[in-house]
VOGUGU-128224 format. One record per residue: residue in one letter; x, y, z of N, C-alpha, C, O in turn. Coordinates in Angstrom, 2 decimals, decimal comma, padded with zeros to 5 digits. Atoms other than C-alpha are relative to their C-alpha. Example, Ala and Ser with C-alpha at 12.3 -4.5 7.8 and 13.67 -1.06 7.14 Angstrom:
BEGIN
A 000,89 -001,19 000,00 012,30 -004,50 007,80 000,90 001,20 000,00 001,94 001,18 000,66
S -000,82 -001,19 -000,06 013,67 -001,06 007,14 -000,77 001,09 000,73 -000,26 002,20 000,90
END
This chain:
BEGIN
X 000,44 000,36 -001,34 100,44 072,92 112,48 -000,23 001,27 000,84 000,65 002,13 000,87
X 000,49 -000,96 -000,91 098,67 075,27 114,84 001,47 -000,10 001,53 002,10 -001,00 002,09
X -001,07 -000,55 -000,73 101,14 077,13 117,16 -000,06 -000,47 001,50 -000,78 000,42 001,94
X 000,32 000,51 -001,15 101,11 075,11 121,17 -000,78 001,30 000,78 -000,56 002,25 000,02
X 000,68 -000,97 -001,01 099,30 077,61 123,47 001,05 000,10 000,93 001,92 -000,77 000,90
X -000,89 000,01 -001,26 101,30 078,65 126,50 -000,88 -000,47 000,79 -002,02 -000,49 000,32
X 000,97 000,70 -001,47 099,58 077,07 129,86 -000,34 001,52 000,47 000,30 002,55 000,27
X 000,79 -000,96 -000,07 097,07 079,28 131,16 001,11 000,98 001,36 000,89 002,18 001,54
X -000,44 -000,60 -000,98 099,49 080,30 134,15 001,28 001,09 -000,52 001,64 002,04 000,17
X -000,80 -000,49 000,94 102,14 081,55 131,43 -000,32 001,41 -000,46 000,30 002,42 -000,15
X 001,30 -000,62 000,80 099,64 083,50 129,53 -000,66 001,17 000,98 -001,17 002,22 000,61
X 000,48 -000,93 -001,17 098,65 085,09 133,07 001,20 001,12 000,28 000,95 002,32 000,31
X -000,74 -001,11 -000,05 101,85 086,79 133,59 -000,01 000,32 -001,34 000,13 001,54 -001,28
X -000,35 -000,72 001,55 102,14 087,61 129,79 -001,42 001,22 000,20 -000,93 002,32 -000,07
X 001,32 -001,01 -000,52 098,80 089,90 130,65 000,87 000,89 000,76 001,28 002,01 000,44
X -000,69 -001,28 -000,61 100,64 091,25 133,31 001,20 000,48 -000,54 001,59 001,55 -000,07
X -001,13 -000,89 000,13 103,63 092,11 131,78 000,00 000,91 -001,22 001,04 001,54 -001,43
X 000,66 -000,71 001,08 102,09 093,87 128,76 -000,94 000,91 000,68 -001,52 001,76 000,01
X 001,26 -001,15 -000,43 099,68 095,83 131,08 001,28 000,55 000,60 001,06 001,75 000,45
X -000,85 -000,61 -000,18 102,52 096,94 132,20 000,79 001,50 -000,42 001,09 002,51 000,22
X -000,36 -000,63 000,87 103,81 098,61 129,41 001,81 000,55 000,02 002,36 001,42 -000,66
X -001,15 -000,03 -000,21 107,34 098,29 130,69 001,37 -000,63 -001,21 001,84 -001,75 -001,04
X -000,59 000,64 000,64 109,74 097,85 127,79 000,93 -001,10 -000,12 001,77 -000,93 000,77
X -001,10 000,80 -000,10 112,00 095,02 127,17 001,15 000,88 000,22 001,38 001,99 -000,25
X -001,33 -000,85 000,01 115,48 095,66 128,61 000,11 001,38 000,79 001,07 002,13 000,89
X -000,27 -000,91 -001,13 114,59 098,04 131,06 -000,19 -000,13 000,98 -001,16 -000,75 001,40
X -000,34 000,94 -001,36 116,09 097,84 134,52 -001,17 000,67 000,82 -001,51 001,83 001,01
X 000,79 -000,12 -000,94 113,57 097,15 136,76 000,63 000,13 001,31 001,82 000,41 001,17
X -000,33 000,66 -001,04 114,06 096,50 140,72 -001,54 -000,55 000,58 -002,51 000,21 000,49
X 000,81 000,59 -000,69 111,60 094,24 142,48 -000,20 000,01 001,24 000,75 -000,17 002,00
X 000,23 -000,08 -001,48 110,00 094,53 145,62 000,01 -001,20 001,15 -000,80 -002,07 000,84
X 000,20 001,79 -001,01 110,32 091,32 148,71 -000,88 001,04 000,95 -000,20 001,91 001,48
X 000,84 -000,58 -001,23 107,34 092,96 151,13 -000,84 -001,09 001,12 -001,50 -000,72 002,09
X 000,49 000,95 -000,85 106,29 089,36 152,62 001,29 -000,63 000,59 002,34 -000,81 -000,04
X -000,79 000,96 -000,81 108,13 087,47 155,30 000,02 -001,61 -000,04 000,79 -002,46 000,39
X 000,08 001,31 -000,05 106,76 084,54 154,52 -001,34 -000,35 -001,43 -001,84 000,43 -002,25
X 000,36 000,25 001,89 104,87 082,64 151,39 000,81 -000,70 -000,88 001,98 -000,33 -001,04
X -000,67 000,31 000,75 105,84 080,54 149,08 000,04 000,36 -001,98 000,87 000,27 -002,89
X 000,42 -000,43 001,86 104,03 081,75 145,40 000,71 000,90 -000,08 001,38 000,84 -001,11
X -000,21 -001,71 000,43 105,19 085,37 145,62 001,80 -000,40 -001,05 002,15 -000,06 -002,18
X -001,02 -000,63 000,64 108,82 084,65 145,16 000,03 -000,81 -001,08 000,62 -000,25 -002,00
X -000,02 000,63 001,62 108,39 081,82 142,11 -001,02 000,66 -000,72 -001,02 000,42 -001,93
X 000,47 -001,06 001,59 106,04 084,29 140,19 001,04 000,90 -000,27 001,64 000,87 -001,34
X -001,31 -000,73 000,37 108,72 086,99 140,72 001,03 -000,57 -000,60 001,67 000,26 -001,25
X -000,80 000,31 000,43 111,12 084,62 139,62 -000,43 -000,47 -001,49 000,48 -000,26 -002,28
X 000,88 000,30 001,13 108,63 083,24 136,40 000,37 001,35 -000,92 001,14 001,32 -001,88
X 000,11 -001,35 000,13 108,10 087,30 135,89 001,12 000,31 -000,73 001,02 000,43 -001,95
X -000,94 -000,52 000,49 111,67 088,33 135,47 000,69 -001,16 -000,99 001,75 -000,74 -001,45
X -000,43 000,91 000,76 112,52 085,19 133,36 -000,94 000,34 -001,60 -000,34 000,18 -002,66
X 001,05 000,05 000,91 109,33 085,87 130,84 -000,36 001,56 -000,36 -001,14 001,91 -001,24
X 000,26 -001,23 000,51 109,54 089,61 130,93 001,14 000,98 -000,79 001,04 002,16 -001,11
X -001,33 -000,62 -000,04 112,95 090,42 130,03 000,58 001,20 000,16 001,48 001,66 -000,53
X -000,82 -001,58 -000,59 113,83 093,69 131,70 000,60 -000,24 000,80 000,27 -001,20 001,50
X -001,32 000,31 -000,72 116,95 093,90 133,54 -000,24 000,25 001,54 -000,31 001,39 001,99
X 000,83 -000,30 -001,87 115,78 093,57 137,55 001,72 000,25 000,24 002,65 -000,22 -000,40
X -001,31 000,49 -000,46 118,83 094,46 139,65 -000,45 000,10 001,45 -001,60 000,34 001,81
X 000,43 001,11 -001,25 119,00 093,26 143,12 -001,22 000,79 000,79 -001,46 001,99 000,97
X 001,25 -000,28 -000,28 115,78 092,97 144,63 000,06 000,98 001,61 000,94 000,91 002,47
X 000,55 -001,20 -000,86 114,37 095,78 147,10 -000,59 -000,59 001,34 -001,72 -001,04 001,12
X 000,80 000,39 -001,10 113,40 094,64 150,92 -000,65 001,55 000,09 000,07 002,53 000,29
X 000,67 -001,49 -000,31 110,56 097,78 151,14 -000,19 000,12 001,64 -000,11 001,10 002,39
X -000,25 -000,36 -001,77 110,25 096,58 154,86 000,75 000,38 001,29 000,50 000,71 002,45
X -001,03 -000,25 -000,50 113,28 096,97 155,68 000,70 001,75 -000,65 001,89 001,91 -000,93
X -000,65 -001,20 000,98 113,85 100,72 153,97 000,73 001,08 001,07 000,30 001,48 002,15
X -000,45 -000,82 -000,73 116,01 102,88 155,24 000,60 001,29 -000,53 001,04 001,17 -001,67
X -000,79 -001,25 000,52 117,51 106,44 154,65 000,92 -000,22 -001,13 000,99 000,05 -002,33
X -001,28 000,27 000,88 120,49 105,26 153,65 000,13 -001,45 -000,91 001,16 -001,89 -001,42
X -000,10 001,13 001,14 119,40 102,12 151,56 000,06 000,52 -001,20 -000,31 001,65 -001,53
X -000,06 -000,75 001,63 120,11 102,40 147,93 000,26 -000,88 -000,65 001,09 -001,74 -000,38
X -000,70 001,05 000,61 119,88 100,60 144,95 000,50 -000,03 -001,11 -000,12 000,38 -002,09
X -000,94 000,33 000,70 122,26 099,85 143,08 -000,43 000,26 -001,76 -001,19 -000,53 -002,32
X 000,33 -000,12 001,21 122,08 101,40 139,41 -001,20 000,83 -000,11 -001,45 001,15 -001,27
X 000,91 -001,31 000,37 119,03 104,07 139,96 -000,08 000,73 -000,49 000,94 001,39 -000,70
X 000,12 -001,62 000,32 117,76 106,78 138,68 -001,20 000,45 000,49 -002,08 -000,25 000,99
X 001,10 -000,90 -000,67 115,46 109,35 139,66 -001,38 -000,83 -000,78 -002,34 -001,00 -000,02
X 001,25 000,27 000,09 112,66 107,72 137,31 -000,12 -001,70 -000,06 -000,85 -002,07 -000,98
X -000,61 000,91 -000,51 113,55 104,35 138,33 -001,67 -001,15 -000,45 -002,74 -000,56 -000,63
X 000,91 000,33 000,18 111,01 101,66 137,60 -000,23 -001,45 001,58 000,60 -002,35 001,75
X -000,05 001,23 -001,32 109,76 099,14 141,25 -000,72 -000,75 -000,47 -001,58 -000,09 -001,06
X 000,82 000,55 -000,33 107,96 096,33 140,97 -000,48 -000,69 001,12 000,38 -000,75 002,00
X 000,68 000,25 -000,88 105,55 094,74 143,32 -001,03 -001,02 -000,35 -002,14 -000,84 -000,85
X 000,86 001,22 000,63 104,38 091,16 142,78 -001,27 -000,63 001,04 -001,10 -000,61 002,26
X 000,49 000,66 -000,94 101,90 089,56 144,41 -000,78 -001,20 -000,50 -000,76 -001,30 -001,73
X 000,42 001,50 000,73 099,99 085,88 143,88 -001,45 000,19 000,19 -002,15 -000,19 -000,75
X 001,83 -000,08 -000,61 096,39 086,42 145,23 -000,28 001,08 000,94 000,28 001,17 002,03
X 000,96 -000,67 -001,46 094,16 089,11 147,11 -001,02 -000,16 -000,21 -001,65 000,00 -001,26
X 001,11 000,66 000,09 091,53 087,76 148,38 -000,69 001,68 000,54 -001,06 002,45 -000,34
X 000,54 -001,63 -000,42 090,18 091,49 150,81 000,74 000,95 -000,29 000,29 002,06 -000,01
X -000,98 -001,24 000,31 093,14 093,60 149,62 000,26 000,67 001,39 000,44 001,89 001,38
X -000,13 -001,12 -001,01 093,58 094,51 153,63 001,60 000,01 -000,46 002,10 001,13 -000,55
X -001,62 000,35 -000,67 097,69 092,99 153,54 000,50 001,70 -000,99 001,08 002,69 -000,52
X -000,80 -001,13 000,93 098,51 095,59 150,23 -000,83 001,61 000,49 -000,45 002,69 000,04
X 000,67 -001,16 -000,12 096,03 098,22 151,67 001,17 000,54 001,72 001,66 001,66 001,77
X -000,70 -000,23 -000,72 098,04 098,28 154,89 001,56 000,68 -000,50 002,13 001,74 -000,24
X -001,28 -000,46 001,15 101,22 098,27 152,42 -000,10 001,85 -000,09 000,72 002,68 000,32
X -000,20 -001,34 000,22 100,01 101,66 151,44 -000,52 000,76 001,49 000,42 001,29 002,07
X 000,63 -000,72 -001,45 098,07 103,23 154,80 000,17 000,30 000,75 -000,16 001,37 001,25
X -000,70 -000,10 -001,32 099,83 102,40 157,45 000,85 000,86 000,30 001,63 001,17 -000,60
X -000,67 -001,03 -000,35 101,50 104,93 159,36 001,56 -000,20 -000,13 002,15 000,85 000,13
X -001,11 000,03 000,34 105,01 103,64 158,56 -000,32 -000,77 -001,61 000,18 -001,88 -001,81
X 000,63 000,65 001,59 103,64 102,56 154,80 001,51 000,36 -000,87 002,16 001,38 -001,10
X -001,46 000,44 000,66 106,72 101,02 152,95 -000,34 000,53 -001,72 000,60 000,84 -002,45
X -000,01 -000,60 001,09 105,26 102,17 149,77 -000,21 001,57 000,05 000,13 002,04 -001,04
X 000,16 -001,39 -000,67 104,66 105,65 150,95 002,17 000,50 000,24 002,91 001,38 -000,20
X -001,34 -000,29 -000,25 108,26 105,76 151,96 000,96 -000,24 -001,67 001,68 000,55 -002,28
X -000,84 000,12 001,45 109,75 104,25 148,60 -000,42 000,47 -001,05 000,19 000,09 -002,04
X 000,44 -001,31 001,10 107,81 106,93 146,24 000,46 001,37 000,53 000,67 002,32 -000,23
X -000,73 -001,30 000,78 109,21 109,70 147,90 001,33 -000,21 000,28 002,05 000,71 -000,10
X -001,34 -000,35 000,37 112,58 108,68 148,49 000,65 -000,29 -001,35 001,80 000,08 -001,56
X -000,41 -000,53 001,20 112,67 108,01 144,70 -001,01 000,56 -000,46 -001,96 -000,16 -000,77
X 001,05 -000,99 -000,07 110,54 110,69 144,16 -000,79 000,02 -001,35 -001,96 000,40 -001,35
X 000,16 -000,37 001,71 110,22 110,68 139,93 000,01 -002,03 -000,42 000,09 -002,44 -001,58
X 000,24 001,34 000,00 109,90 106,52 140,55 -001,07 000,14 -001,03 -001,52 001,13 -001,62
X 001,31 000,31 000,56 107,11 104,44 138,88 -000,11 -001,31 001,21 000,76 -001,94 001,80
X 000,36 001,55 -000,87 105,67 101,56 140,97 -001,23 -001,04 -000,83 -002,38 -000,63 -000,94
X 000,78 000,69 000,38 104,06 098,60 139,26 -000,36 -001,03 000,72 000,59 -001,78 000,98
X 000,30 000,47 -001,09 102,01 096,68 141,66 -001,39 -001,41 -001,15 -002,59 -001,21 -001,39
X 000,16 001,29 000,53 101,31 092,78 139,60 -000,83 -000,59 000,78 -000,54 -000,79 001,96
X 000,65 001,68 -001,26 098,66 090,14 141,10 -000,59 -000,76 -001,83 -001,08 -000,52 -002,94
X 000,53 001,33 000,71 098,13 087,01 139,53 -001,33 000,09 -000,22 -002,00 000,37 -001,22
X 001,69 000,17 -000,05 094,77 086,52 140,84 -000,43 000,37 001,21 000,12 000,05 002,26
X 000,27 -000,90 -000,75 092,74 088,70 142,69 -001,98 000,29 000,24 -002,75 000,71 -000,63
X 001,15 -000,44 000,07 089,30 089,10 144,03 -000,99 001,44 000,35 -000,91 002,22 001,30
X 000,55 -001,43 000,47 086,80 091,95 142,71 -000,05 000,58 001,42 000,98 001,23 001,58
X 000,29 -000,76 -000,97 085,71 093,32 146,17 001,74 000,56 000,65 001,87 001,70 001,08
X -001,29 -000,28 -000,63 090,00 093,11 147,42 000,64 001,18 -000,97 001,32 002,17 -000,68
X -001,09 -000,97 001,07 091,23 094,76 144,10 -001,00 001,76 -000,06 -000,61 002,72 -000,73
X 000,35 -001,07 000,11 088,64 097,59 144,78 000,82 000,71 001,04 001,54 001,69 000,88
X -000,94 -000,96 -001,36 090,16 098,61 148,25 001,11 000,71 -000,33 001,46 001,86 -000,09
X -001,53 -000,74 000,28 093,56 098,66 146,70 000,12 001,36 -000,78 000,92 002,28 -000,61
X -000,29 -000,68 000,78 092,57 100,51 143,90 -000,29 001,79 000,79 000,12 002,88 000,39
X 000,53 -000,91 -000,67 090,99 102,92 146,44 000,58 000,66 000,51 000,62 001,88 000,33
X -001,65 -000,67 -000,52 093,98 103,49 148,40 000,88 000,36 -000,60 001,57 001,18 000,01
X -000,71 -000,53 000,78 096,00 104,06 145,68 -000,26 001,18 -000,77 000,51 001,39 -001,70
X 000,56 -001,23 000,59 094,38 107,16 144,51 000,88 000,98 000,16 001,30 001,82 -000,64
X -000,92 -001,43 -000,10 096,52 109,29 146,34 001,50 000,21 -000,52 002,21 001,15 -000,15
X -000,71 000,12 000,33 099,17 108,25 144,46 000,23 000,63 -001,32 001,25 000,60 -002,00
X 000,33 -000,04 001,83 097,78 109,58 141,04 000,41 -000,89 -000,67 000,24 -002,07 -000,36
X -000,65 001,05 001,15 099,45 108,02 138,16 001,26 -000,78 000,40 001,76 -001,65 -000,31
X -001,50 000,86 -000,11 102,56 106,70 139,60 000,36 -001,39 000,66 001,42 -002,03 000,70
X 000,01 001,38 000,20 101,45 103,66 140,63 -000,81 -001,00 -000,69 -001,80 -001,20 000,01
X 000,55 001,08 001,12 100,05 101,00 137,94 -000,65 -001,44 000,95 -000,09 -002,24 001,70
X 000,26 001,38 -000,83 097,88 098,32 139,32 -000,41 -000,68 -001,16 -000,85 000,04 -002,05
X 000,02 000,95 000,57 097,50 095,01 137,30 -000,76 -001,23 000,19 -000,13 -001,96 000,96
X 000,29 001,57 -000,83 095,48 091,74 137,98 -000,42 -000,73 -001,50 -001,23 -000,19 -002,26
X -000,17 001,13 000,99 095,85 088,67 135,21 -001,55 -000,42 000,19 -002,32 -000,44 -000,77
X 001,68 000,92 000,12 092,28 087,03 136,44 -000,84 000,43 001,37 -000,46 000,20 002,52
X 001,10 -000,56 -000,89 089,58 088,45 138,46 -000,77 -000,97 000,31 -001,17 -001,75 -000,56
X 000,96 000,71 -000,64 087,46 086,63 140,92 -000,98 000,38 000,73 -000,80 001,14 001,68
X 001,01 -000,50 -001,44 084,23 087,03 142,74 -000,96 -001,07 001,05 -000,63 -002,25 000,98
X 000,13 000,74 -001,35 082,35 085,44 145,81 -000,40 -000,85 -000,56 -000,87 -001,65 000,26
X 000,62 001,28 000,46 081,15 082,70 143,01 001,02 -001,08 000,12 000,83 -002,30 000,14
X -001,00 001,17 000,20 084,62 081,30 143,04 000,30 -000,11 001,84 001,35 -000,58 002,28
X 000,04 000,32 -001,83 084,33 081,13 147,15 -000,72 -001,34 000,08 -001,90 -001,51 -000,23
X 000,60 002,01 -000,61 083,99 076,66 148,38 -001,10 000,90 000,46 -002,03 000,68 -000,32
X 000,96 000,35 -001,04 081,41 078,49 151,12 -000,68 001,11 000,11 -001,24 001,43 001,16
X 000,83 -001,07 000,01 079,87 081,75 149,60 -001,58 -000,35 -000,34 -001,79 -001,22 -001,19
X 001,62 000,29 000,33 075,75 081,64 149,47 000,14 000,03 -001,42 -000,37 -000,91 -002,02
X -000,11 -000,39 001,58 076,56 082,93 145,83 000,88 -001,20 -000,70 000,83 -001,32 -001,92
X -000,69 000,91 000,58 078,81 080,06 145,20 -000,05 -000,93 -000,97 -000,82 -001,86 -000,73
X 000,29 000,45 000,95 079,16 078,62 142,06 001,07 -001,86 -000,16 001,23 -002,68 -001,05
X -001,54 000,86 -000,24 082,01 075,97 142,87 -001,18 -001,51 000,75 -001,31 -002,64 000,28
X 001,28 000,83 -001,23 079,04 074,10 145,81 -001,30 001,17 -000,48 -001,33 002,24 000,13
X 001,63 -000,16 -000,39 075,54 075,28 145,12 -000,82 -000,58 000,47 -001,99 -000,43 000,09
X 001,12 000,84 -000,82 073,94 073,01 147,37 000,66 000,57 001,39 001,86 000,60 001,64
X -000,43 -000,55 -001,22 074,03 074,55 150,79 000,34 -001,38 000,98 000,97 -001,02 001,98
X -000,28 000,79 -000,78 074,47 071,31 152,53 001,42 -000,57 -000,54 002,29 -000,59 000,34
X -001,00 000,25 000,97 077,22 070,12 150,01 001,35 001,00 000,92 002,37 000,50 001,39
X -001,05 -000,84 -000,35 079,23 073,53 151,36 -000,06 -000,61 001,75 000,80 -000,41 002,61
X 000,17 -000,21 -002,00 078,27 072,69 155,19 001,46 -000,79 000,64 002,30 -000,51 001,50
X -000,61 001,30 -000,49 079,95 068,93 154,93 001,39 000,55 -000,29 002,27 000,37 000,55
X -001,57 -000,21 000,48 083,15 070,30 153,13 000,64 000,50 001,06 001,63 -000,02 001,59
X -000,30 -000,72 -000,88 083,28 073,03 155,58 000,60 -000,64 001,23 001,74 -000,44 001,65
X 000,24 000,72 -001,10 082,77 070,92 158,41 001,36 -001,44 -000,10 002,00 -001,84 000,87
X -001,18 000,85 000,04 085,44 068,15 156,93 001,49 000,75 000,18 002,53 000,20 000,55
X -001,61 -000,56 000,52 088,31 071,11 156,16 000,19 000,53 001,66 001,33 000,89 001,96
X -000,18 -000,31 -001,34 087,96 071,99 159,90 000,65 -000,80 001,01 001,44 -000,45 001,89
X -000,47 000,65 -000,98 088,28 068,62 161,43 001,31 -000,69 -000,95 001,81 -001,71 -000,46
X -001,37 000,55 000,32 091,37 067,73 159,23 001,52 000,99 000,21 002,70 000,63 000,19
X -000,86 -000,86 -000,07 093,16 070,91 159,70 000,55 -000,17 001,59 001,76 -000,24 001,81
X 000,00 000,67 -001,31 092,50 070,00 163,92 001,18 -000,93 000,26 002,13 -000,91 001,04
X -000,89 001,58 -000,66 093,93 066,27 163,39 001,67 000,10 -000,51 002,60 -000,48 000,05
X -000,74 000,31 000,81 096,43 067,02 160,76 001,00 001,28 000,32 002,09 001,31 000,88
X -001,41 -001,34 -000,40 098,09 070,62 160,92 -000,71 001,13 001,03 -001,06 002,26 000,71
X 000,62 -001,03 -000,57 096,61 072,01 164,11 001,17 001,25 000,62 000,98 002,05 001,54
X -001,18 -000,80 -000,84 100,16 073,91 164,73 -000,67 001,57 -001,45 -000,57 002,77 -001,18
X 000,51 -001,29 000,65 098,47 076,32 161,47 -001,06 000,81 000,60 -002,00 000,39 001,28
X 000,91 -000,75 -000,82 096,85 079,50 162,43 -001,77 -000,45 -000,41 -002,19 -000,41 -001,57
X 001,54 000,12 000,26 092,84 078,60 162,77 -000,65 001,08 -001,35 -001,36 000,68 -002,27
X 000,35 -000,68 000,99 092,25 081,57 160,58 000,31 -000,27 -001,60 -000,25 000,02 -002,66
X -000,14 001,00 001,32 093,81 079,65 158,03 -000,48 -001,48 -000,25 000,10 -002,19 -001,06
X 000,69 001,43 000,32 091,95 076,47 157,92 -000,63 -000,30 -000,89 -000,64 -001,42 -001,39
X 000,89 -000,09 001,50 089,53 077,61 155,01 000,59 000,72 -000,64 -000,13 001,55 -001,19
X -000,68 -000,47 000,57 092,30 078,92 153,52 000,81 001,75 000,11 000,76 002,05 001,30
X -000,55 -001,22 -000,72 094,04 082,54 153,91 -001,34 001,11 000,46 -001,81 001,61 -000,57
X 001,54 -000,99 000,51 090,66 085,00 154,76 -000,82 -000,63 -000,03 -001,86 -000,02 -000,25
X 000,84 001,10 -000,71 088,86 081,93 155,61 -000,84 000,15 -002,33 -001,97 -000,22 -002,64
X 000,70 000,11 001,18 088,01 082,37 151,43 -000,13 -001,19 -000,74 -000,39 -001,10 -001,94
X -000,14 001,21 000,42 088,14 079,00 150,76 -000,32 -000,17 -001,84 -001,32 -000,58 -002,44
X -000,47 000,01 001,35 089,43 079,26 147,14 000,19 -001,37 -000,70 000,18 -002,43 -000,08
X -000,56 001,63 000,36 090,31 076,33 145,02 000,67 000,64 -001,51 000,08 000,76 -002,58
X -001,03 -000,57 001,03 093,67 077,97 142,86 001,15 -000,69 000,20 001,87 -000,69 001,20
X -001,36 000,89 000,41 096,31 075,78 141,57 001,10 000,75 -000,88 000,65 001,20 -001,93
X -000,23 -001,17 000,42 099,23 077,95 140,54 001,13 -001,99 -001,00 000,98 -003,14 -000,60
X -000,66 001,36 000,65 101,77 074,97 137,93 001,01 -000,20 001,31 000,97 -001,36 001,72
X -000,77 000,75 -000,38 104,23 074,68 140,20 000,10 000,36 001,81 001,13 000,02 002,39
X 000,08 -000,56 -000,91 103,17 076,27 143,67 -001,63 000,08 000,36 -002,34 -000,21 -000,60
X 001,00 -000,37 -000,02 099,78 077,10 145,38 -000,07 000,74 001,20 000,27 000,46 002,35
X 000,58 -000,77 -000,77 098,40 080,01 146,62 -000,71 000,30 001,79 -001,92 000,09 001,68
X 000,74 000,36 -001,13 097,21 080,26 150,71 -000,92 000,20 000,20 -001,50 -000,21 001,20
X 001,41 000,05 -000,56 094,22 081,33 150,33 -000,97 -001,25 -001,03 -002,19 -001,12 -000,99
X 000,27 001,69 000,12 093,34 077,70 148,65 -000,33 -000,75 001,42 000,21 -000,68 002,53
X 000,22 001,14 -001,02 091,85 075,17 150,65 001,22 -000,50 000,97 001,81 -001,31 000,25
X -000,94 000,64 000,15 094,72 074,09 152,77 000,32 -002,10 000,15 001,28 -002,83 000,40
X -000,13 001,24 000,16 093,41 070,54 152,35 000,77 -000,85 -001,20 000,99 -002,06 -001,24
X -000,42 000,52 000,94 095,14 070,82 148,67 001,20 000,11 -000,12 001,84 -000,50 -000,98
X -001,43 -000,75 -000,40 098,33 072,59 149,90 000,63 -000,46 000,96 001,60 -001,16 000,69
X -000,95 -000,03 -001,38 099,67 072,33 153,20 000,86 -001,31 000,48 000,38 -002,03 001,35
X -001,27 000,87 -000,20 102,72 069,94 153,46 000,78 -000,06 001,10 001,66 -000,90 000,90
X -000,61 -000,26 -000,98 104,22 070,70 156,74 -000,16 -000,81 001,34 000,20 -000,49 002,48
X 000,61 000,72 -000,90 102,73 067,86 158,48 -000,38 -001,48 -000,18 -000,09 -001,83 -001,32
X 000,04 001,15 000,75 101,82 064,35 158,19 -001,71 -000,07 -001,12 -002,57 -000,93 -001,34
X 001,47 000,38 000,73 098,90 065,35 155,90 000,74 -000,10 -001,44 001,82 000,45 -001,64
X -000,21 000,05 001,29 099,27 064,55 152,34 -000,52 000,80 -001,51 -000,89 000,16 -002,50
X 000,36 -000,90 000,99 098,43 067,53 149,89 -000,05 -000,51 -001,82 000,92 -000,77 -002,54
X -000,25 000,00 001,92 097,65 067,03 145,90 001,09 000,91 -000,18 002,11 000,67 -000,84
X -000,91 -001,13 000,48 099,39 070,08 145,85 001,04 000,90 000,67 001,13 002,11 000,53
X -000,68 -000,15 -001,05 101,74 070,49 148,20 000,82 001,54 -000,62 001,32 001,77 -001,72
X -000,64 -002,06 -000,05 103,11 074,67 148,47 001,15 -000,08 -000,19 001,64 000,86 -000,81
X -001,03 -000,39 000,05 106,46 073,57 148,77 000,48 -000,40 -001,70 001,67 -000,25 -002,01
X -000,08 000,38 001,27 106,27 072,42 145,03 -000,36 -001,60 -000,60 -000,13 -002,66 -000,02
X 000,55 001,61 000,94 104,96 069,33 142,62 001,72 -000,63 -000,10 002,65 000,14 -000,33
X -001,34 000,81 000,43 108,18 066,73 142,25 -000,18 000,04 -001,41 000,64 -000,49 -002,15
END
């Protein structure tokens, strides 16, 4: 009998954790750099279950301070840095840029670090920025993305392969607006066509992504999601 396949979302971190090149059994620490979100921390938790290197307690980078330290380092210390989707790459481009830039700070206070910086799924024009900004890093930080997307997988890009009938995208458009209004108008407007207004359509198994529609997600209200963020029963 032919061997089951893993589910394609399985199979996605197994990509990333082989591009990696991080051996089994070696202690990682993981990065928390969002306040809020629900994918990031069940891939991180998927991740360290399916990759088996020894994480020890996870890293707030926003919170870094002089005197933080973690526990079991060494000078060539290995971070990771998960993330579920970039749709423009500004949130991780800020990550590095910004004048108090939390990754900027946690390469040189472990100076002989590595930083591996994981996305699920990521689109081509976002993963260029990052990769752009990360230059000045040379080799010491590793970028990764499991499945590449471009403006074909956008509900409401002209190029769109998802709606190619321009009227088809208008009505959707025009429906995900007035349900977001009736249903969860306490969410920010900028999120109505999903995070980046990219109106995606990504189902993660047991979580989904914000920059998805949030007509297939958003649970926080009396609307009724297929796929509700806070998880499938």
């Amino acid at each position: 009998m032919p061997t089951p396949q893993k589910p394609k979302y399985h199979r996605a971190l197994d990509i990333l954790i082989h591009d990696s090149r991080i051996p089994k059994g070696s202690p990682v620490t993981f990065c928390r750099w969002q306040s809020t979100g629900r994918s990031v921390p069940r891939i991180s938790h998927s991740i360290k279950n399916q990759a088996k290197w020894r994480p020890t307690e996870d890293l707030d980078i926003l919170n870094l301070k002089k005197d933080t330290n973690v526990k079991g380092t060494h000078d060539n210390h290995l971070f990771i840095l998960i993330d579920d989707f970039v749709g423009t790459g500004r949130t991780i481009v800020t990550l590095i840029n910004s004048e108090s830039s939390p990754i900027k700070k946690l390469l040189l206070k472990y100076d002989k670090s590595q930083l591996y910086i994981l996305i699920a799924v990521g689109f081509e024009h976002g993963i260029r920025e990052i990769k752009r900004a990360l230059k000045q890093f040379g080799d010491r930080v590793t970028l990764s993305v499991a499945q590449l997307f471009t403006f074909q997988d956008c509900c409401f890009a002209d190029s769109s392969s998802i709606l190619i009938d321009k009227d088809q995208r208008d009505q959707l458009k025009s429906f995900c607006l007035k349900v977001a209004q009736e249903y969860y108008p306490f969410l920010s407007k900028d999120m109505w066509l999903g995070f980046g207004s990219l109106g995606a359509l990504v189902v993660f198994f047991d979580t989904v992504p914000n920059n998805s529609l949030p007509i297939i997600w958003h649970d926080e209200s009396k609307w009724n999601p297929l796929f509700p963020a806070s998880g499938l029963l």
